[in-house]
N, C-alpha and C positions, 0 to 999 in steps of 0.2 A: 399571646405566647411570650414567656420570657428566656430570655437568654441568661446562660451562665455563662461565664468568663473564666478560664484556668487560672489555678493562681501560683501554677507552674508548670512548664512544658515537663513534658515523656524526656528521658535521659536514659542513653544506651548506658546499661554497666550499673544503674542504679535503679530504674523502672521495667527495663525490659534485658535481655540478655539476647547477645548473637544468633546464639543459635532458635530463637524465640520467632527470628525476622524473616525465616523461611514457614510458613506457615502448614505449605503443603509441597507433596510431590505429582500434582496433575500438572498435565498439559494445559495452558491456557491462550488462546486466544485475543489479541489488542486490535484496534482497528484505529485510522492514522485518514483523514480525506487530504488531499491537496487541490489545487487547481492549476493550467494551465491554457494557455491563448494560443491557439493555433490554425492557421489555413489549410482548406482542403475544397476537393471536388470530385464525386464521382463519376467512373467511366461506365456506360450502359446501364443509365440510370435514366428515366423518365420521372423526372419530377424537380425539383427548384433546388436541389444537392448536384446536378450537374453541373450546375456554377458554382464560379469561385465562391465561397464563402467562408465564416470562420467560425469558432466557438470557442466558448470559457469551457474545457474539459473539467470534469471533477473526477478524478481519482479516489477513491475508496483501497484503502491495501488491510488486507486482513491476515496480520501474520500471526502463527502460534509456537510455542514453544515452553519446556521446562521451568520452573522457578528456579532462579539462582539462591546461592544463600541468602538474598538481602532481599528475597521474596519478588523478583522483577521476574517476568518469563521473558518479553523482548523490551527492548527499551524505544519507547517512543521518538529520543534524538535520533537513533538507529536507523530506523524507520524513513525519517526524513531523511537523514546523508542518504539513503539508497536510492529514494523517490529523487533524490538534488542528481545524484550522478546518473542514474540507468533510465531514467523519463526526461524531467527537466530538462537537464542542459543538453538533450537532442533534441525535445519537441517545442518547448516553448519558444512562443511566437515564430514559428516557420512554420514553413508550406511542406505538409505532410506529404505529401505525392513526390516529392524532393526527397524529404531522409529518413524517409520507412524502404524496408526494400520494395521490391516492385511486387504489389498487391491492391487491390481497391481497396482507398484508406475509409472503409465501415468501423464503425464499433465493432463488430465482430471478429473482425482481420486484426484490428489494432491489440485488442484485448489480449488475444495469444502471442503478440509481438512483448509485450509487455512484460507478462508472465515470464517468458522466456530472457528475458531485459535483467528485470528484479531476481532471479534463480542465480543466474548468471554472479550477481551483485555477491547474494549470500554464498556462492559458493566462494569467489574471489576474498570475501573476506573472513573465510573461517566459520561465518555462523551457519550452514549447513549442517556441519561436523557436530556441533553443539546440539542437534536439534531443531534450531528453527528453520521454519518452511512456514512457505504462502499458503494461504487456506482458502482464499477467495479475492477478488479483486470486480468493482466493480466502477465500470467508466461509462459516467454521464455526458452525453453529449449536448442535450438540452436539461433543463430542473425538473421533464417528466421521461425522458427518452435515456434508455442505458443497458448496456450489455452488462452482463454476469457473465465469468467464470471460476469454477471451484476447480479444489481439488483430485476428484476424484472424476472430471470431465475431463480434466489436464492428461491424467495416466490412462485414460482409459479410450481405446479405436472406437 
C-alpha cells in the first residue's frame, strides 16, 4: 500500500466555505467511556459482593444531539466536564454505600442514579435547551458484567 502525503492542508475561505462545515441537519449520536475506582457491598445478597470489595467502573455515556454549524452534535470535552462533575468527583474512590443515597449500590440502582446525575448536569448548563439528551448509558462493573440503560426505559413506567 502507498501512502500519499498532501502537499497542502484544507483552508477554510479557500477549500471549503462556512457554511460547507455543517454537513447535515440529523440528530447524531457520540459516545465518551470513562472509568472510575470505587468501594462497595451488598445488603441481602448471598454471594462474595456482601463484602467489602471494590471495582474499576467503566462508564459508557451516549449522548445525541443536532449539528452545530461547524458540523459538531455534542462535543466530546463536554462530555467529559459533565462525566468530571456529576459521576467523578462524587464516586471516585469512595465507598458507595456512603455517597449514593440510601439504595443497594447494584449496577442497576447506580445506573438510574447517574442518568438522573448527568440530566441534571445538561440541564444546569444549558445543553438541554439546545437539544442534547442522554441516549444510553452503560456501566461496567467487571470487563464482562454491566447494566444498560436507555432512553426510552428512562421515560417510560
Amino acid at each position: 500500500m502507498s501512502y500519499k502525503i498532501p502537499k497542502d492542508v484544507q483552508v477554510l475561505g479557500r477549500d471549503i466555505t462556512s457554511e460547507q462545515l455543517k454537513y447535515h441537519h440529523k440528530r447524531v449520536a457520540v459516545c465518551k467511556e470513562f472509568t472510575f475506582d470505587a468501594a462497595h457491598h451488598l445488603h441481602c445478597y448471598e454471594g462474595k459482593c456482601k463484602n467489602l470489595h471494590g471495582h474499576t467502573y467503566k462508564l459508557v455515556i451516549t449522548m445525541s444531539g443536532f449539528v452545530n454549524e461547524i458540523g459538531i452534535a455534542v462535543d466530546f470535552g463536554e462530555i467529559k466536564e459533565i462525566f468530571k462533575k456529576a459521576i467523578d468527583e462524587k464516586l471516585d474512590h469512595r465507598y458507595l454505600n456512603e455517597v449514593l443515597p440510601p439504595m443497594n449500590t447494584t449496577a442497576e440502582n447506580m445506573i438510574v442514579w447517574m442518568w438522573e446525575q448527568i440530566e441534571n448536569e445538561l440541564q444546569n448548563r444549558g445543553l438541554a435547551k439546545l437539544g442534547h439528551r442522554i441516549e444510553e448509558l452503560k456501566l461496567y462493573e467487571t470487563p464482562t458484567s454491566f447494566a444498560v440503560m436507555k432512553r426510552e426505559w428512562m421515560t417510560a413506567e
